[in-house]
C-alpha positions, 0 to 999 in steps of 0.5 A: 507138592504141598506136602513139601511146601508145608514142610519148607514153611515149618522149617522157616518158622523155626529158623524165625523162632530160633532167631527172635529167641536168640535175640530175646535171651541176648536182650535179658542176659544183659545185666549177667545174673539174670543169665543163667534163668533166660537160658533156663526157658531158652531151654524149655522153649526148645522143648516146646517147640519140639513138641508143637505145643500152640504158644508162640515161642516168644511169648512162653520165652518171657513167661518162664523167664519171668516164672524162673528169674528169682530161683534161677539167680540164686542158682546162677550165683552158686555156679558163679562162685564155684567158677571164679574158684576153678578159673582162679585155682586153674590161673594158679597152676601156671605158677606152681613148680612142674612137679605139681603142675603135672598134678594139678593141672589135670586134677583141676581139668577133670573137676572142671568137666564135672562141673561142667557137667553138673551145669548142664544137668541142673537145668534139666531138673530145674526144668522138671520141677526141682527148685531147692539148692540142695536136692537140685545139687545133688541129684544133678551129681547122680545123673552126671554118673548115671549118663556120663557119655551124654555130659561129655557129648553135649560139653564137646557139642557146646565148645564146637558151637562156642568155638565157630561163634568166635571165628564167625562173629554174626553166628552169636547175633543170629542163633549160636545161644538157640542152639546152645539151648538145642542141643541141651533139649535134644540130648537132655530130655531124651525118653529114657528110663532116667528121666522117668525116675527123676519125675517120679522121685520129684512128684513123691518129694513134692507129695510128701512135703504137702502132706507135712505141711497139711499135717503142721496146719492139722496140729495148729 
């Protein structure tokens, strides 16, 4: 009995949790740019959660927030970019012949789901530490390869989200954006071997590059 009473308040915490975080991402999404770094520590508070740690949800949300906002901005803007590009080369198939919309217009769709998917792995890396536009790039092109069933999985997981928060409008308000952020922790951040590495190899960059560094002061 008070196994399951104990369970039932676990469970409506984090129903609470979910809901103040999808209010707080909403409230400092607002000016757009600042978007894509809330959803950052929307993501990593989820991992959290998920491994209890003891600071309220709320407070570690403005921290990285915070923490992420001038680095996740110049990485929203990249993206940004890119997808003005495919939406405005997407629009101009509609106005090409039919012989080379039937080329482009599948093209164009596959270059969307990999960047897409390149999306969704910048955060996970973001999140492990990588900061810098060119190794994070990159290294998020690797794993799309490396684990494509889990990209596609979560691009069909995130439009099923996105299409039930159009036809219910109170599902956005309440906690569409914490499950977003859910199910990119959930299937993102899995114990497997790719993870491992990923951590390693950025551990052994952030070495070196303070080994150059203590070298540099050395010769001055």
């Amino acid at each position: 009995m008070i196994s399951s009473h104990n369970k039932l308040v676990r469970v409506l915490e984090y129903i609470v949790d979910f809901v103040l975080l999808n209010f707080l991402f909403i409230l400092c999404s607002l000016p757009i740019v600042t978007a894509y770094p809330a959803f950052i520590a929307l993501v990593e508070v989820m991992k959290d959660l998920s491994e209890d740690k003891p600071i309220p949800a709320w407070k570690q949300f403005l921290k990285l927030f915070y923490d992420y906002l001038i680095k996740g901005i110049k990485v929203w803007l990249v993206l940004l970019f890119v997808s003005v590009i495919l939406i405005g080369n997407l629009l101009a198939v509609n106005y090409m012949p039919n012989a080379l919309q039937n080329f482009f217009l599948p093209f164009n769709i596959i270059v969307s789901i990999l960047f897409l998917g390149i999306s969704s792995n910048l955060i996970k890396l973001f999140i492990l530490g990588e900061h810098h536009l060119k190794p994070l790039f990159i290294s998020s092109f690797y794993l799309l390869f490396r684990q494509p069933l889990k990209t596609l999985l979560l691009i069909l997981i995130n439009s099923i989200i996105l299409i039930l928060s159009v036809y219910l409008r109170f599902i956005p308000i309440i906690f569409s954006f914490s499950l977003l952020a859910y199910a990119h922790y959930f299937l993102m951040f899995g114990k497997d071997k790719s993870l491992m590495i990923i951590r390693l190899t950025l551990k052994t960059e952030n070495l070196f590059l303070f080994e150059k560094k203590v070298d540099l002061i050395s010769i001055k």
